[in-house]
C-alpha positions as a Markdown table, in Angstrom:
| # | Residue | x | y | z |
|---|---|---|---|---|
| 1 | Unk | -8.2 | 27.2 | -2.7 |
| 2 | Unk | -10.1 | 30.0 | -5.1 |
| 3 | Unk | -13.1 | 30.9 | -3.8 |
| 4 | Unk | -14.9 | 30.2 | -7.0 |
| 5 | Unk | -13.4 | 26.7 | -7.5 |
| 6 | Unk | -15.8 | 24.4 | -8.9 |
| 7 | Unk | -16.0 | 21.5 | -6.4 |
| 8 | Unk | -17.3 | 18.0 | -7.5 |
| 9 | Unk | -18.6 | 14.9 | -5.4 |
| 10 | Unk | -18.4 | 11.8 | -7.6 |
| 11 | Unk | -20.5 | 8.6 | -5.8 |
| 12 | Unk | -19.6 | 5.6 | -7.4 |
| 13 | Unk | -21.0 | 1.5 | -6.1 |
| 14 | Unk | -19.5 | -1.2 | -7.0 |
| 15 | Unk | -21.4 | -4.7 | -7.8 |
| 16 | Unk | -21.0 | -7.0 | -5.0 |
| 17 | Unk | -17.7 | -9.1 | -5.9 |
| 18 | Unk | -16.5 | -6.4 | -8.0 |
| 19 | Unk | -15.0 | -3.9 | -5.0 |
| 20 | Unk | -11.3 | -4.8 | -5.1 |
| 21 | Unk | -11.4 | -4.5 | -9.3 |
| 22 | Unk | -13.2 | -1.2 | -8.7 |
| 23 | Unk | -10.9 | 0.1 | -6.4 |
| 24 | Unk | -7.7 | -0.9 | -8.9 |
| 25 | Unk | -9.7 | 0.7 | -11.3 |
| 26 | Unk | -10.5 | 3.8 | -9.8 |
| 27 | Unk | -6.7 | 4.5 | -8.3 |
| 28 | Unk | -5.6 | 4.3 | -12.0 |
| 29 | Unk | -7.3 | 7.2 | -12.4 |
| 30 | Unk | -5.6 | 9.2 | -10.2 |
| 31 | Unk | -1.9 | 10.0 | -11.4 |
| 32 | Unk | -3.5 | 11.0 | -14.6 |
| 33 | Unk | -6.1 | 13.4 | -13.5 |
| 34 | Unk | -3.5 | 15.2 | -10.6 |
| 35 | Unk | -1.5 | 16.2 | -13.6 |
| 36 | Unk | -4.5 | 17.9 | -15.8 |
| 37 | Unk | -4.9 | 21.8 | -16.4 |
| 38 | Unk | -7.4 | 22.8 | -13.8 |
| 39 | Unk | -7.2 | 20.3 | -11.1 |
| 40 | Unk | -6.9 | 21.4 | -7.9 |
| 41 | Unk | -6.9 | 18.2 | -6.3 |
| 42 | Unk | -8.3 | 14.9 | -6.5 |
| 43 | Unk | -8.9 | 12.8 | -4.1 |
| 44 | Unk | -10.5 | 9.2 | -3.6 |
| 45 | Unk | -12.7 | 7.6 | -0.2 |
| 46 | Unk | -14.0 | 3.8 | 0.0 |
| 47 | Unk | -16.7 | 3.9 | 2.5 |
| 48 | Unk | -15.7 | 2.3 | 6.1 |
| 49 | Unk | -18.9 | 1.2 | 6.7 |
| 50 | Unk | -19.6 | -0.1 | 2.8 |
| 51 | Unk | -16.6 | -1.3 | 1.0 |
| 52 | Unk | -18.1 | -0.9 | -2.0 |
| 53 | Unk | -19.0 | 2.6 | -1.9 |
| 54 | Unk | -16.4 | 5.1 | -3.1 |
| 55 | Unk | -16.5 | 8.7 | -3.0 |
| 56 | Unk | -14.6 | 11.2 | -4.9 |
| 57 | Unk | -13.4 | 14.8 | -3.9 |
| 58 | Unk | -12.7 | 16.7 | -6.5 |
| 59 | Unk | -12.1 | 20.5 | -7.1 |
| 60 | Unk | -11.6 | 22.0 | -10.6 |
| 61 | Unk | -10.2 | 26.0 | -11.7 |
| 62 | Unk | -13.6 | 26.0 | -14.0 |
| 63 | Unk | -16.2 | 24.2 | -15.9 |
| 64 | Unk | -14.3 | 24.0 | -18.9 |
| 65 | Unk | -11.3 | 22.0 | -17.0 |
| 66 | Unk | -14.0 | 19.7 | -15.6 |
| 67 | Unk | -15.2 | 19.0 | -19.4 |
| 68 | Unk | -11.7 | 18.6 | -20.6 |
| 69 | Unk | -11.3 | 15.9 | -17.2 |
| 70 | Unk | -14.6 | 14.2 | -18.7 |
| 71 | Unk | -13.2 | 13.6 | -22.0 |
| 72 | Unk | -9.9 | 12.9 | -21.3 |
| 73 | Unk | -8.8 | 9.2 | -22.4 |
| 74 | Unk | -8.8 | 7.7 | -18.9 |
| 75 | Unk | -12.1 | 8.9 | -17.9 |
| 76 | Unk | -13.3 | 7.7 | -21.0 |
| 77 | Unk | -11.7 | 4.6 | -20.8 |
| 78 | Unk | -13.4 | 4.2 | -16.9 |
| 79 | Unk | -17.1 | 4.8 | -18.2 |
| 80 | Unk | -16.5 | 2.2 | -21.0 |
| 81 | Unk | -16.2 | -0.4 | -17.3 |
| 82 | Unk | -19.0 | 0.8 | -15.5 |
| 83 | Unk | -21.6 | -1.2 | -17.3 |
| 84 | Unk | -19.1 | -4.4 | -15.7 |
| 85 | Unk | -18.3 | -3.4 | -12.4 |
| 86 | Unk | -20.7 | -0.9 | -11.2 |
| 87 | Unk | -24.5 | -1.7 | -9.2 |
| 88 | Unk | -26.0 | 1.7 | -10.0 |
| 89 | Unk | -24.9 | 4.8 | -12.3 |
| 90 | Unk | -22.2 | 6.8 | -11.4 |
| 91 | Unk | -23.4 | 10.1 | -9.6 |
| 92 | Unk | -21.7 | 13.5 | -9.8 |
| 93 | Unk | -22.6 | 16.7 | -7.4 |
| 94 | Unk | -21.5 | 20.0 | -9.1 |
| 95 | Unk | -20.8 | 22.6 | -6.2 |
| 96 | Unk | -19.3 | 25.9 | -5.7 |
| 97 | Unk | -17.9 | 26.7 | -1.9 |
| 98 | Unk | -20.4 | 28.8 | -0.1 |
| 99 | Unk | -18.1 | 30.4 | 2.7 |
């Protein structure tokens, strides 16, 4: 991994009810975004204590790939759900690896 990866912590909640429809929603998501410019990888987590908590992992070659990511057709296509499926807004942690 390059040391000055951009890493990324998405924290997304589903609405009670909506967890399984979230989860399908979310894996569609992934195929797509492993084969874009800039991702190093991309990985998803539902909570074992909260089912309707999913985390995402995400580590990027630079900024401008994560902008690219954010406008790309399926992640566009996702944020036009949220409103549906999701209990709170979706939260994203910008990092950079400190050692």
């Amino acid at each position: 991994m390059p040391t000055d990866a951009l890493t990324v912590i998405v924290r997304i909640k589903a609405k009670p009810g909506k967890e399984e429809t979230t989860r399908s929603e979310l894996r569609k998501l992934l195929t797509p975004t492993r084969r874009e410019a800039g991702c190093l990888n991309y990985d998803m987590h539902q909570s074992i204590e909260d089912p309707a908590l999913f985390v995402f992992h995400e580590n990027w070659t630079s900024e401008e790939h994560l902008a690219a990511h954010l406008e790309s057709p399926h992640i566009r296509a996702w944020f036009v759900q949220t409103d549906e499926l999701l209990a709170e807004p979706v939260e994203i942690v910008r990092c950079r690896r400190v050692e």
